[in-house]
C-alpha angles and dihedrals in degrees: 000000000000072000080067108056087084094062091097086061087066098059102144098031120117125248129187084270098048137271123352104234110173131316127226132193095344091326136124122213114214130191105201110221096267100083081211092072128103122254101271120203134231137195107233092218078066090073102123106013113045095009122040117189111217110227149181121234107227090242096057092067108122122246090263092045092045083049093052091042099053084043086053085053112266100156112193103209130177133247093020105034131217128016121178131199110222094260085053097049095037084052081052109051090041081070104053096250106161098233092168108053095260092150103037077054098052099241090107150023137235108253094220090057090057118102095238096202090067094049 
């Protein structure tokens, strides 16, 4: 469940319900894909069963994203990895990377592996 606490920083992100709009005490806010739909709620303890976030994996940016993002600060060093500066992770996470192993963990899938005539 700790896994869980970075949900609010995917507010904006699809899920197999619609789009994530906000979440409030343990709950998530969906907007189903008719616009005209009420806000549905959703449990969090939901993520990965009922409600699947739809996420990018950091290596399938494409080259004009990969430029922006090391302009906004990301730095590849050896032997520790990444380190971003906060332009760099809010730009991230502006486009749906999943920077906390949502998907290895099951809570949510890698956007490129959706069928995207069913979303």
């Amino acid at each position: 469940m700790d896994r869980l606490k970075c949900i609010p920083f995917y507010v904006g992100c699809q899920t197999n319900k619609g789009q994530l709009i906000g979440t409030s005490n343990e709950s998530l806010l969906i907007r189903p894909g008719n616009s005209q739909a009420t806000v549905e709620n959703y449990e969090m303890q939901e993520v990965g069963t009922v409600v699947v976030l739809y996420l990018r994996k950091l290596s399938d940016l494409t080259p004009e994203e990969s430029v922006e993002l090391i302009s906004n600060g990301l730095n590849i060093g050896r032997p520790k990895g990444y380190s971003f500066s906060p332009e760099a992770f809010l730009f991230l996470l502006t486009l749906h990377v999943d920077l906390f192993g949502l998907i290895q963990h099951g809570f949510a899938k890698d956007l490129k592996s959706i069928d995207h005539g069913l979303t």
